[in-house]
C-alpha beads as a LAMMPS data file, in Angstrom:
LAMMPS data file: protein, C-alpha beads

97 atoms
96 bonds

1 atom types
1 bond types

-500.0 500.0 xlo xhi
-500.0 500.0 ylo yhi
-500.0 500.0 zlo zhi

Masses

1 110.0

Atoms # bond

1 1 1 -181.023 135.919 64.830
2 1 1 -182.012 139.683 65.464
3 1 1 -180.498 141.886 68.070
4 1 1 -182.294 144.588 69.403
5 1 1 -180.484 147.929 69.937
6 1 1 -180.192 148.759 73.913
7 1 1 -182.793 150.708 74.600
8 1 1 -183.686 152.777 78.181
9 1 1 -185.981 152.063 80.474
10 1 1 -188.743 154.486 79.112
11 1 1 -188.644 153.899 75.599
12 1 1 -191.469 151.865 74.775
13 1 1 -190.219 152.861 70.413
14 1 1 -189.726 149.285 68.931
15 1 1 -186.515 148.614 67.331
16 1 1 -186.151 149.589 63.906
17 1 1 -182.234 148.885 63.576
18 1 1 -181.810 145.444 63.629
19 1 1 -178.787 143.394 62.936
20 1 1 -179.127 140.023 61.220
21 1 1 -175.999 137.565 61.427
22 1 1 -175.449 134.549 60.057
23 1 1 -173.076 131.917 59.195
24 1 1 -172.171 129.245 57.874
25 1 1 -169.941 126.069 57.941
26 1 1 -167.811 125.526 55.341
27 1 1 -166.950 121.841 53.790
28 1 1 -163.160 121.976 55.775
29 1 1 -164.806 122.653 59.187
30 1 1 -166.667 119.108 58.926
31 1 1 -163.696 117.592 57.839
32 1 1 -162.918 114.943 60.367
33 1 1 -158.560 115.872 59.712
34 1 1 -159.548 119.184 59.930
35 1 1 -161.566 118.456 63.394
36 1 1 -159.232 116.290 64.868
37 1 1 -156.181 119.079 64.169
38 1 1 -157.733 121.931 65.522
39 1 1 -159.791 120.247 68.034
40 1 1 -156.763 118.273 69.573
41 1 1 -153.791 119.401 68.473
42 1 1 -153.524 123.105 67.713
43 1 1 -155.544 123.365 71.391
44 1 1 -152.918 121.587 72.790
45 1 1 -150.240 123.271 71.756
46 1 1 -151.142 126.440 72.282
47 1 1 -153.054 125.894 75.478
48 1 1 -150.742 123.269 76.832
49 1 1 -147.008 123.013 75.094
50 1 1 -146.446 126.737 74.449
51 1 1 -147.166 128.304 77.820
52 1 1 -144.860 125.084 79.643
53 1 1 -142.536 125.812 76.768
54 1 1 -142.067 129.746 77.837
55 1 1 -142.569 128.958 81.785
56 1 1 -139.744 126.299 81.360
57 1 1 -137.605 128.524 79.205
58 1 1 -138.035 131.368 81.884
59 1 1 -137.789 129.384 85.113
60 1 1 -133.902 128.134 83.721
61 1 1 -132.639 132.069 82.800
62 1 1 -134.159 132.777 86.211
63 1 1 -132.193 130.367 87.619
64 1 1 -128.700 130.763 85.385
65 1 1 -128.871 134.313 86.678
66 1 1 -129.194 133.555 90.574
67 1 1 -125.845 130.793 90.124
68 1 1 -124.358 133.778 88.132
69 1 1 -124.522 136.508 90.962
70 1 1 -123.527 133.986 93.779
71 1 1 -120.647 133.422 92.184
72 1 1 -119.914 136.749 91.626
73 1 1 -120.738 137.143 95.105
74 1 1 -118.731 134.626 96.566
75 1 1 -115.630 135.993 94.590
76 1 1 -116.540 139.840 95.682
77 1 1 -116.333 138.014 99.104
78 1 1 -113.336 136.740 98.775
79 1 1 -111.567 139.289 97.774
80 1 1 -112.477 141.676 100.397
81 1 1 -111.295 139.180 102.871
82 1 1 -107.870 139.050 100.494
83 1 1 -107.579 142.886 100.859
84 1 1 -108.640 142.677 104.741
85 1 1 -105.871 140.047 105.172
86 1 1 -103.851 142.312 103.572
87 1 1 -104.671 144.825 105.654
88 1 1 -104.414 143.309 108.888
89 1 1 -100.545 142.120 108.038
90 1 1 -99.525 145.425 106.557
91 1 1 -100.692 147.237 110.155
92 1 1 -98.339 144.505 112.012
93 1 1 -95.307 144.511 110.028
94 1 1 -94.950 148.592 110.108
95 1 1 -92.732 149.088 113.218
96 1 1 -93.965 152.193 115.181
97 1 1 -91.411 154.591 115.579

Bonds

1 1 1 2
2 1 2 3
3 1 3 4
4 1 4 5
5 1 5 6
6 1 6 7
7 1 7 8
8 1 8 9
9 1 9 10
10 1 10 11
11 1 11 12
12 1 12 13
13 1 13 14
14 1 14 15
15 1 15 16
16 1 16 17
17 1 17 18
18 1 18 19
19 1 19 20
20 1 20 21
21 1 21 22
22 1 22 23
23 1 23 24
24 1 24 25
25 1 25 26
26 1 26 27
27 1 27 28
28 1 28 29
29 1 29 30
30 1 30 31
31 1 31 32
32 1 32 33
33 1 33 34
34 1 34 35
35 1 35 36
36 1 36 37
37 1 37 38
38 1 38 39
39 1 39 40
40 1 40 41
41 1 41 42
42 1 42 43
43 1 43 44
44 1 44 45
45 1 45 46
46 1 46 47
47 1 47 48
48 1 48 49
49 1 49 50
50 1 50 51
51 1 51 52
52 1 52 53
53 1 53 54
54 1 54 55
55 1 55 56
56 1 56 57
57 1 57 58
58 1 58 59
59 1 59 60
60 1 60 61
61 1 61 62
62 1 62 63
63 1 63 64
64 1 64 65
65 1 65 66
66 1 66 67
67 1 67 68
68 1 68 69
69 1 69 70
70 1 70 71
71 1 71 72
72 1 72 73
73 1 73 74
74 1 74 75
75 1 75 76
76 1 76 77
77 1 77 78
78 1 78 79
79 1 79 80
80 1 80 81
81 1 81 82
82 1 82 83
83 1 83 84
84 1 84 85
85 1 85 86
86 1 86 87
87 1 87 88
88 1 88 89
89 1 89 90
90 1 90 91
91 1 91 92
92 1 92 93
93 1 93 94
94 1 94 95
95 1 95 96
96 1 96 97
């Protein structure tokens, strides 16, 4: 296979700097194992198990951490309504003199 270099619009120069690739397939890549491994399984995991894996694995620290801060909410909450309570009683057992 030869690749010509890019060449502009007004160069009619034919290309001298070619680039000849080639390749070839080795004994293991016709290997049916070999096939059926990379093919099926190694696609699979990576294109399939992995990214659930990770999306999984985020999704449940994502939701640990929003249980977390309501219940550090809910006893922020309750203590200011301890310390209003507190509050509201202190103001009506001073006598005003």
């Amino acid at each position: 296979m030869q690749v010509p270099p890019p060449t502009s619009g007004n160069d009619t120069a034919s290309p001298t700097n070619a680039t000849r690739i080639r390749y070839a397939v080795t004994p293991m890549r016709k290997d049916p194992v070999y096939i059926n491994v990379y093919v099926n399984w190694f696609r699979l995991l990576v294109s399939g198990v992995i990214p659930m894996a990770v999306l999984v694995i985020l999704n449940v620290n994502i939701y640990l951490k929003i249980v977390e801060t309501r219940r550090t909410r809910a006893k922020q909450q309750q203590q200011r309504q301890r310390q209003q309570q507190q509050r509201v009683s202190a103001t009506v057992t001073t006598p005003n003199g």
